[in-house]
C-alpha positions in Angstrom: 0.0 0.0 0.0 0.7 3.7 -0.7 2.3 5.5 2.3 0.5 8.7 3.2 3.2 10.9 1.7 2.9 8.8 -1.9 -0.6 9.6 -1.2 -0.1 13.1 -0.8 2.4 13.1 -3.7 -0.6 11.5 -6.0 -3.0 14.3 -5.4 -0.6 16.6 -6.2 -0.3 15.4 -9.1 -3.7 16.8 -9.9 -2.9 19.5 -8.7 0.2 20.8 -10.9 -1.8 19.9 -13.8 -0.5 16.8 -14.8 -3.3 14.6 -15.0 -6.9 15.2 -14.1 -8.1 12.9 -11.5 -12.2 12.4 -11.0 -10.8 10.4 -7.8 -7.7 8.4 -6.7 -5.9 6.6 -9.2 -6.8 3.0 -8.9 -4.1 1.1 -7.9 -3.4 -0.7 -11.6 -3.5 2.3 -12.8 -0.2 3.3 -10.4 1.3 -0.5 -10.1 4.2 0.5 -11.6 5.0 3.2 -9.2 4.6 1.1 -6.2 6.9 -2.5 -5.8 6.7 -4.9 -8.6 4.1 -7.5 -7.6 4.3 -9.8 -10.9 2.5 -9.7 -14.5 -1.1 -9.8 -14.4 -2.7 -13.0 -15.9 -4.7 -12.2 -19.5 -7.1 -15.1 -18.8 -8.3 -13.9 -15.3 -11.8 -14.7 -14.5 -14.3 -11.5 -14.0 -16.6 -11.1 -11.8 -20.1 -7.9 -12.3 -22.3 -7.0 -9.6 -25.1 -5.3 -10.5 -26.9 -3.6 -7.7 -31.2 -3.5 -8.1 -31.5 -0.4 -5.8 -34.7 0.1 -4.2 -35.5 -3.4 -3.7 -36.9 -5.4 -6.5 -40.7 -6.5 -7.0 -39.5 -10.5 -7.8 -42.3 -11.7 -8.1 -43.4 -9.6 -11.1 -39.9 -10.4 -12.3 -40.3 -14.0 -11.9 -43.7 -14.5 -12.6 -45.9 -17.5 -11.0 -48.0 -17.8 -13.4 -51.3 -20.1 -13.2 -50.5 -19.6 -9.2 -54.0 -18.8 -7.9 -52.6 -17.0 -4.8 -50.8 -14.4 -7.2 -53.5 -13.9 -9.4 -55.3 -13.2 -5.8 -52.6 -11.1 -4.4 -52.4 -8.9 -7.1 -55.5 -8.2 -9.2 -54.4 -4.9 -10.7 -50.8 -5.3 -11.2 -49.9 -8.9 -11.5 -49.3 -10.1 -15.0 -52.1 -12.9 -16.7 -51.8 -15.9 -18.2 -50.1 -15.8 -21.6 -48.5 -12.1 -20.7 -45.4 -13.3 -19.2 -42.8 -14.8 -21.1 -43.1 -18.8 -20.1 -39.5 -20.4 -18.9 -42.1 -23.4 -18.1 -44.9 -24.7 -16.2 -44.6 -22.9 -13.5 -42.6 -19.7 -13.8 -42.4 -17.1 -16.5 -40.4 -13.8 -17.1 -41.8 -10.1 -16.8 -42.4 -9.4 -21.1 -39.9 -6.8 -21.2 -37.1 -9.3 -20.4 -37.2 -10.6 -23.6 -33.2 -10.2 -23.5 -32.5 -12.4 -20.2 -35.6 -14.6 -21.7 -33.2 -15.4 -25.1 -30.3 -16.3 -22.5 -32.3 -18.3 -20.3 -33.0 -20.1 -23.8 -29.2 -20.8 -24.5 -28.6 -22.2 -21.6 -26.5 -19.0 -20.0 -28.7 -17.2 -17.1 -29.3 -18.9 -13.6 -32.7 -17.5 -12.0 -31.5 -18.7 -8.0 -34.9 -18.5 -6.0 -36.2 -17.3 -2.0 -33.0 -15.3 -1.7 -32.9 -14.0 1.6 -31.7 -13.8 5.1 -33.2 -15.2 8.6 -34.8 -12.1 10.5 -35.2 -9.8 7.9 -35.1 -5.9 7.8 -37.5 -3.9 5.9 -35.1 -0.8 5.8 -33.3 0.0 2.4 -30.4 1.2 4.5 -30.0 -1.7 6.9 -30.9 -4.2 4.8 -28.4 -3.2 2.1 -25.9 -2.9 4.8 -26.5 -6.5 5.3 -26.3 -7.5 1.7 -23.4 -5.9 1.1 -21.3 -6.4 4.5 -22.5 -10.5 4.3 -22.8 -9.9 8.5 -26.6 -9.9 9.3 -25.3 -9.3 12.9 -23.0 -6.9 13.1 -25.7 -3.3 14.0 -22.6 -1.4 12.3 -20.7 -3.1 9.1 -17.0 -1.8 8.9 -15.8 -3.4 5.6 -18.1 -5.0 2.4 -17.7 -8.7 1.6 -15.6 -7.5 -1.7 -13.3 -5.7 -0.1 -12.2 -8.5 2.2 -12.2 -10.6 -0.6 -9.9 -8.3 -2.2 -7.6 -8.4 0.6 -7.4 -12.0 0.8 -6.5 -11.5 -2.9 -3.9 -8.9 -2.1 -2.5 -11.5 0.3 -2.0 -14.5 -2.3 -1.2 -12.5 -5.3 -1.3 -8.4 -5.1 -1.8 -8.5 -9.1 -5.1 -9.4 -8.7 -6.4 -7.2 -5.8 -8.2 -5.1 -8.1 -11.7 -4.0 -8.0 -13.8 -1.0 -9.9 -17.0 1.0 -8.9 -18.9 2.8 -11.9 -21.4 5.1 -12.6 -21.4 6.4 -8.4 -19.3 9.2 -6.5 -19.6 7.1 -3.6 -18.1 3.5 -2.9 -20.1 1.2 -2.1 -20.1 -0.4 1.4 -19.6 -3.9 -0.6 -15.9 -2.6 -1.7 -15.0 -1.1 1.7 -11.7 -2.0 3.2 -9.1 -1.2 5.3 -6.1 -2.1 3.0 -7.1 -2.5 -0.5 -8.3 1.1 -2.4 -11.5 0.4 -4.7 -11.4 3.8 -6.6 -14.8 5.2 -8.4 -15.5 6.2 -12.0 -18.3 7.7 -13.9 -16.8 7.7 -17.1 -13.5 7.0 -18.8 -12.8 10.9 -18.9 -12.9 11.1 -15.6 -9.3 10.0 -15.7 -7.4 11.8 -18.3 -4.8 13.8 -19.0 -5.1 17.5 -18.0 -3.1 19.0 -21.4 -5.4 22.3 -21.8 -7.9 23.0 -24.6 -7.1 24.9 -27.8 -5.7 23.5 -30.9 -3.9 20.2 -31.3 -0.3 21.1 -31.5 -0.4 23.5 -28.3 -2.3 20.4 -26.6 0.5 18.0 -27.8 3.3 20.6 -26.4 2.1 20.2 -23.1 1.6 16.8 -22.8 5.5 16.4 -24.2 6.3 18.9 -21.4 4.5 16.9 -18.7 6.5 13.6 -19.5 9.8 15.9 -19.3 9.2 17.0 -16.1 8.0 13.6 -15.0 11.3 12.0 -16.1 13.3 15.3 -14.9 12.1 14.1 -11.2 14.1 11.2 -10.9 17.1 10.4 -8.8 16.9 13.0 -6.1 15.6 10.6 -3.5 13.0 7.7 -2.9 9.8 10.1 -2.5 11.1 12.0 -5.9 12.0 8.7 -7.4 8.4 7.4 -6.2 6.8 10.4 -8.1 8.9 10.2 -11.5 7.1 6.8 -11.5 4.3 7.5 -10.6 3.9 10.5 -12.9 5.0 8.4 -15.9 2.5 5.2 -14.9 -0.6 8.3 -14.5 0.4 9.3 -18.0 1.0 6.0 -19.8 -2.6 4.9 -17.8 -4.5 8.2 -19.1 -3.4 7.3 -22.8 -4.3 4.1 -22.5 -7.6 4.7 -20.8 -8.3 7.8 -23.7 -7.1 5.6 -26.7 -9.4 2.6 -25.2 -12.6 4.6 -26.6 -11.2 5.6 -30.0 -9.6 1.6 -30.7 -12.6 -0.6 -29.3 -14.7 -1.9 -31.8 -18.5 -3.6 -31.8 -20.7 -4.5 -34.1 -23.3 -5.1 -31.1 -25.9 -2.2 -30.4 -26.0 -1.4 -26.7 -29.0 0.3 -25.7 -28.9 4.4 -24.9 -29.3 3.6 -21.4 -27.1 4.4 -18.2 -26.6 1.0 -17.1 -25.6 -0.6 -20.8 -23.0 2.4 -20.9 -21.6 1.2 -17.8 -21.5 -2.2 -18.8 -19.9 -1.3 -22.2 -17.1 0.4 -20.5 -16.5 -3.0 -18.7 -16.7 -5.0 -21.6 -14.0 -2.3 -22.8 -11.9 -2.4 -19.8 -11.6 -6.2 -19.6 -11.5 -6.4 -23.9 -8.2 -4.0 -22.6 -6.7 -6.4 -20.4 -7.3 -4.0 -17.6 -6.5 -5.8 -14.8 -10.0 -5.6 -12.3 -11.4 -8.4 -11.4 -15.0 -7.3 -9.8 -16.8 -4.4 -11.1 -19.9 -2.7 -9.1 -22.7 -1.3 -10.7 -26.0 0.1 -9.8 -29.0 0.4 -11.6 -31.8 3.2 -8.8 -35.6 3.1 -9.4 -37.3 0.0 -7.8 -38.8 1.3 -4.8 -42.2 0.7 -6.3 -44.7 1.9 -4.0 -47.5 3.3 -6.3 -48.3 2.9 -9.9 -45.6 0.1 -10.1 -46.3 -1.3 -13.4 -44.9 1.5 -15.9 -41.9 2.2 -13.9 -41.2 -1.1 -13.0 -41.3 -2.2 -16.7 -39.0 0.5 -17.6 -36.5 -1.2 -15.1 -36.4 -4.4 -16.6 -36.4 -3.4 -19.9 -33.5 -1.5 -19.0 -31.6 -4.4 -17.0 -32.9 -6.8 -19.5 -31.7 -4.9 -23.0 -27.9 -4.0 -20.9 -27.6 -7.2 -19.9 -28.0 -9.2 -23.5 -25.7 -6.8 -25.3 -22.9 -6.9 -22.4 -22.8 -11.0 -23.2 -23.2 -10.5 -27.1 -20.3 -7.9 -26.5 -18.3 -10.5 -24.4 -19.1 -13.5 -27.1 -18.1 -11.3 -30.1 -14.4 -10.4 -28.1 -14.4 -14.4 -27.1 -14.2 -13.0 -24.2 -17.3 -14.6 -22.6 -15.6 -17.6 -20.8 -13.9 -14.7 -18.2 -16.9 -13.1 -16.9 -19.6 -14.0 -14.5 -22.6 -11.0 -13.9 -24.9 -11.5 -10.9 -27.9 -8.8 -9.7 -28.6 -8.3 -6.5 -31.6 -6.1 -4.4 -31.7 -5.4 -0.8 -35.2 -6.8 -0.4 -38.5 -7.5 -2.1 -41.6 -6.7 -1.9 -44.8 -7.8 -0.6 -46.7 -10.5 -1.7 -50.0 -8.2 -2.0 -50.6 -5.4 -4.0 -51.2 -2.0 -1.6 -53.8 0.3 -2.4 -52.2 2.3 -4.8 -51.0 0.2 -7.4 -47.8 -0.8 -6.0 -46.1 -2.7 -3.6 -44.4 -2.9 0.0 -41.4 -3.9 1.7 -41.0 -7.5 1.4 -38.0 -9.7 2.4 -37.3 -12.8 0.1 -37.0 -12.5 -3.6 -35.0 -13.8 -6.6 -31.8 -12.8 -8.6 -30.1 -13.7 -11.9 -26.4 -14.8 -12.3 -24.7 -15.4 -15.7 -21.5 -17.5 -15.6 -19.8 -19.4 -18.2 -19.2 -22.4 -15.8 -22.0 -24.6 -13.7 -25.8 -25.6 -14.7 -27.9 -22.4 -15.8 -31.3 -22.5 -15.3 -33.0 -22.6 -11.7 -31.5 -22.8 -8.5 -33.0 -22.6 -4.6 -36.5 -23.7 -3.4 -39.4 -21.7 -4.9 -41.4 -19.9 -1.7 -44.6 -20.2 -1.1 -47.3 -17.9 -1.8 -49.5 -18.8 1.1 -47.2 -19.6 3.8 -46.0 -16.6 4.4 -44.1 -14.5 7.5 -46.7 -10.9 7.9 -47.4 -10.8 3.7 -43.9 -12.1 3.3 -42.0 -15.1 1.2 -39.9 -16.2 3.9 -36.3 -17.5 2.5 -35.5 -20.8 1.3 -31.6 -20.1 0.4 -29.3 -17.6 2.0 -27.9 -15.1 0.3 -24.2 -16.1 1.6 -25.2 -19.3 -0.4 -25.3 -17.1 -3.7 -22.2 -15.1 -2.4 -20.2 -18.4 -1.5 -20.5 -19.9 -4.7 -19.0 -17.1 -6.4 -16.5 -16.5 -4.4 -15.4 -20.2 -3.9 -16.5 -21.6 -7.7 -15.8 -18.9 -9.9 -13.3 -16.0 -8.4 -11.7 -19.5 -6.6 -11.3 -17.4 -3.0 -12.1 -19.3 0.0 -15.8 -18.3 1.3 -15.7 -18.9 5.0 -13.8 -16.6 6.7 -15.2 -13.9 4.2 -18.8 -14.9 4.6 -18.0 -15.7 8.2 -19.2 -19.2 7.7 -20.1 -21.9 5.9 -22.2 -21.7 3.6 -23.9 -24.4 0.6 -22.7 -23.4 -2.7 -24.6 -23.8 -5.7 -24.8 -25.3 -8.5 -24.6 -21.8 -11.0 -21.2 -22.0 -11.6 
């Protein structure tokens, strides 16, 4: 890790104009700078979270449909037969997730059911605090289940301690740790280099005069040293990061939306060889209390559309075998419809994982509609479960002392 004078030396950077920083450099951006800690593997396995915030409706997700007790529950907002896409007898998909509906078909999404946690909480805040610290028992979460999983990885091979928030200002509570920096980014520009505006050429003199002075600041002692480097590994990153744009290439057609942007920058980074290994996303909205269907549709046609291109965009780059995508919300909602078209707090609900390893299809006990905990599905597989076999099957870290326990793995990857 960076001492606090490197630190300090990094901002400054910034500051003198070198390079324009929307936040800390992430550490692969600055690996060079700090001791060598080995090549970074091309065939490293990738691993999306995609945040539902607000706490999904699942069960207009994952529709019941022909389940008396839904069509009951929800008169005016629940979906009838032959609306919802069938998956089969028993389940089908909310119509505007025709794109997960098409992976679901090729054997690539995993729909794991009755996600939840004993003693739920109907508070966004606490109950994402759960989700994303893994510690339902712990009133004030220090550190994110990432973020110790990124310091076990810094442990066994620093390389690989790499992890990437986008499209927030804020980190998530998932990636907090005490010893590995998750940086944020909005966009790509938000890391660039600071060479002025006006024309070309007077744009091109400074940047020529920023690598001068970067290599001017060598040799005067190990802080000095330590910035020469660092200066030079900003620069080198910023180029890299600005050419990324200009030489990807796709032929698949993301969708105009904020979440398929940030997903297309991942397929980017990783298409890069940028070393990251988890990436957090969030896609806000589902906190459907009223006049849920609209809005709610929106949402999934949203996650649905992002989603498809993001694998088309892996398959094309045959880079589909590296990365594993799984949603998450802190809750869900009730079983009932409320009075105004929407729905409630709940506590179980479902989520999809895509991996290119393990059975797709469904995974977890289905919960029942009738035997419920006050108008809630009460779990039937732990969320640590869904957590564990990610860590343990596909990123191939060791679960329990993360999770803080044992936990069943599945069979999704």
């Amino acid at each position: 890790m960076l001492s606090s004078t490197r630190r300090d030396f990094l901002r400054q950077l910034g500051a003198a104009g070198i390079v324009s920083l929307g936040a800390m450099p992430p550490r692969f951006m600055t690996r060079a700078a700090e001791a060598a800690t080995g090549p970074v593997p091309r065939d490293q396995r990738v691993l999306v979270m995609i945040q539902m915030a607000g706490g999904n409706d699942g069960l207009n997700t994952l529709v019941p449909i022909g389940d008396p007790a839904y069509e009951k529950a929800r008169p005016g907002i629940g979906f009838k037969k032959g609306q919802a896409l069938k998956l089969n007898e028993q389940f089908g998909l909310h119509p505007n997730l025709t794109g997960l509906r098409e992976l679901f078909d090729e054997g690539k999404l995993s729909i794991v059911q009755g996600v939840g946690y004993p003693n739920p909480d109907r508070s966004h805040f606490r109950s994402m605090d759960i989700w994303q610290s893994a510690e339902p028992d712990r009133a004030e979460p220090r550190d994110g289940w990432l973020g110790r999983a990124l310091e076990w990885q810094f442990d066994q091979q620093p390389a690989l301690a790499e992890g990437l928030t986008l499209g927030t200002d804020k980190l998530p509570l998932a990636f907090v740790s005490s010893r590995v920096n998750v940086p944020t980014l909005r966009r790509v520009e938000d890391f660039q280099l600071a060479d002025g505006s006006g024309p070309a050429a007077n744009r091109t003199l400074t940047r020529t005069a920023q690598k001068r002075l970067a290599g001017e600041a060598a040799s005067s002692g190990s802080e000095l040293d330590f910035l020469r480097r660092a200066t030079t590994t900003a620069l080198t990153s910023a180029e890299r990061l600005k050419s990324m744009s200009s030489s990807y290439k796709t032929t698949v057609n993301y969708p105009g939306t904020a979440l398929a942007n940030r997903l297309k920058l991942i397929a980017q980074m990783v298409t890069a060889d940028f070393p990251a290994r988890m990436y957090f996303v969030s896609l806000d909205g589902f906190d459907t209390h009223s006049q849920q269907q609209s809005g709610h549709a929106a949402l999934m046609a949203e996650l649905s559309g992002a989603i498809r291109a993001f694998e088309q965009d892996l398959t094309e780059h045959k880079l589909n075998d590296r990365v594993a995508l799984a949603t998450f919300s802190e809750f869900g909602r009730r079983v009932a419809e409320n009075g105004s078209l929407g729905t409630d707090h709940g506590a179980a609900s479902m989520l999809f994982a895509m991996t290119p390893t393990g059975k797709a299809g469904f995974h977890g006990k289905p919960p029942s509609l009738t035997d419920l905990t006050d108008g809630d599905l009460k779990f039937t597989t732990d969320f640590r479960s869904v957590y564990a076999t990610l860590l343990e099957k596909w990123l191939e870290i060791p679960a329990e002392g993360i999770l803080g326990g044992k936990f069943e793995t599945l069979g999704f990857a």
